[in-house]
C-alpha positions in Angstrom: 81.5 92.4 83.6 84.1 90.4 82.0 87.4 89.6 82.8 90.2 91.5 80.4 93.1 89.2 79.0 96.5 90.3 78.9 99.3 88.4 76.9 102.7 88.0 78.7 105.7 86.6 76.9 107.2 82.8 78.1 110.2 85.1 78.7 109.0 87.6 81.0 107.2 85.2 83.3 110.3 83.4 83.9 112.1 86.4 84.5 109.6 87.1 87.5 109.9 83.6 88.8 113.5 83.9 88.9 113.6 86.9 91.0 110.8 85.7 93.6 112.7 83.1 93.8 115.8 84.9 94.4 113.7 87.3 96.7 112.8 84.0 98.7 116.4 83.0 98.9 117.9 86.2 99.9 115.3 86.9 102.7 115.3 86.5 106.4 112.1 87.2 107.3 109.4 83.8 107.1 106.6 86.3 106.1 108.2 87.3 103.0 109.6 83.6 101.8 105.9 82.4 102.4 104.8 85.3 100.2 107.4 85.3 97.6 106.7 81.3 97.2 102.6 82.0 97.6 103.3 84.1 94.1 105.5 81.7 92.6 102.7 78.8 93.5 99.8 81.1 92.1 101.6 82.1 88.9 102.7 78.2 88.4 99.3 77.3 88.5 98.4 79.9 85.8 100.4 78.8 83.5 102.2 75.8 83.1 105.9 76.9 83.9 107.7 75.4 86.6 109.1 77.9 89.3 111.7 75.8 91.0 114.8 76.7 90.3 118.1 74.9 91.7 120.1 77.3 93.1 122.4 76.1 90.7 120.7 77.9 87.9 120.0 81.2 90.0 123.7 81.6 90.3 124.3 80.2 86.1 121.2 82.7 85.4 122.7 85.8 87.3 126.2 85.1 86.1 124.6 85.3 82.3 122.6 88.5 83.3 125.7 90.2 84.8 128.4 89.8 82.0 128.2 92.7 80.3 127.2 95.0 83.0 129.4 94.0 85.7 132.3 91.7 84.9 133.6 91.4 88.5 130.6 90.0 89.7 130.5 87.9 86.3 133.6 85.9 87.3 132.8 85.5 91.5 129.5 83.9 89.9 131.1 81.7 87.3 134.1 80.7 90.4 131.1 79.8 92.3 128.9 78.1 90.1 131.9 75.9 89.1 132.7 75.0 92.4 129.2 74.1 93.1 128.5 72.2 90.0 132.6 70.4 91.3 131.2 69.6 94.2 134.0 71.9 95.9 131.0 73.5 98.2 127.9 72.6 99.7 124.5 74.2 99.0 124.6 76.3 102.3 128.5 77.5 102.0 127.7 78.7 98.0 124.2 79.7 98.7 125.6 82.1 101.8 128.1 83.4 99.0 125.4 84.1 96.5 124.1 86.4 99.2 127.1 88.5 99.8 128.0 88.9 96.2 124.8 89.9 95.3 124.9 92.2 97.8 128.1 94.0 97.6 127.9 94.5 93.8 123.6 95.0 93.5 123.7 97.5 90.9 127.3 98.1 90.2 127.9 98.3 86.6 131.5 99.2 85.7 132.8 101.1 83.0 136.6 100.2 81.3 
């Protein structure tokens, strides 16, 4: 029996990177970082994209994805990611922030 091929834009599979690595970030529990990073590793070695991301550019790469939907959370991500790129925080202090903002505004999208 053979094996079907399926065609999935450059686009996309960064896309799902990105959020198992954010999934990876965000959680607490050991089992689901090893899985999330067992998927990143498998889908890296299909393909020839790298999968880690600085948390420097899953804040930049949120901030983009939020700026029309939610322009609140637009600016505490660009405040953020400029102090971070400054130096003005460490890794843990803007990393601990990236978790709260994410998850006071998850799917908050405000109309003016």
């Amino acid at each position: 029996m053979e094996k079907d091929m399926i065609s999935i834009s450059e686009d996309n599979i960064k896309k799902i990177l990105s959020e198992l690595k954010e999934i990876e970030n965000l959680a607490s529990d050991d089992v689901v970082k090893f899985k999330a990073d067992q998927l990143m590793q498998m889908i890296g070695e299909m393909t020839s994209i790298d999968s880690k991301e600085t948390l420097e550019q899953i804040i930049y790469k949120k901030m983009k994805e939020s700026a029309t939907n939610n322009p609140e959370l637009n600016v505490k991500l660009y405040m953020l990611y400029r102090n971070l790129k400054d130096g003005k925080v460490s890794q843990k202090e803007a990393k601990e922030a990236y978790e709260i903002y994410i998850q006071m505004y998850p799917y908050d999208t405000l109309v003016y």
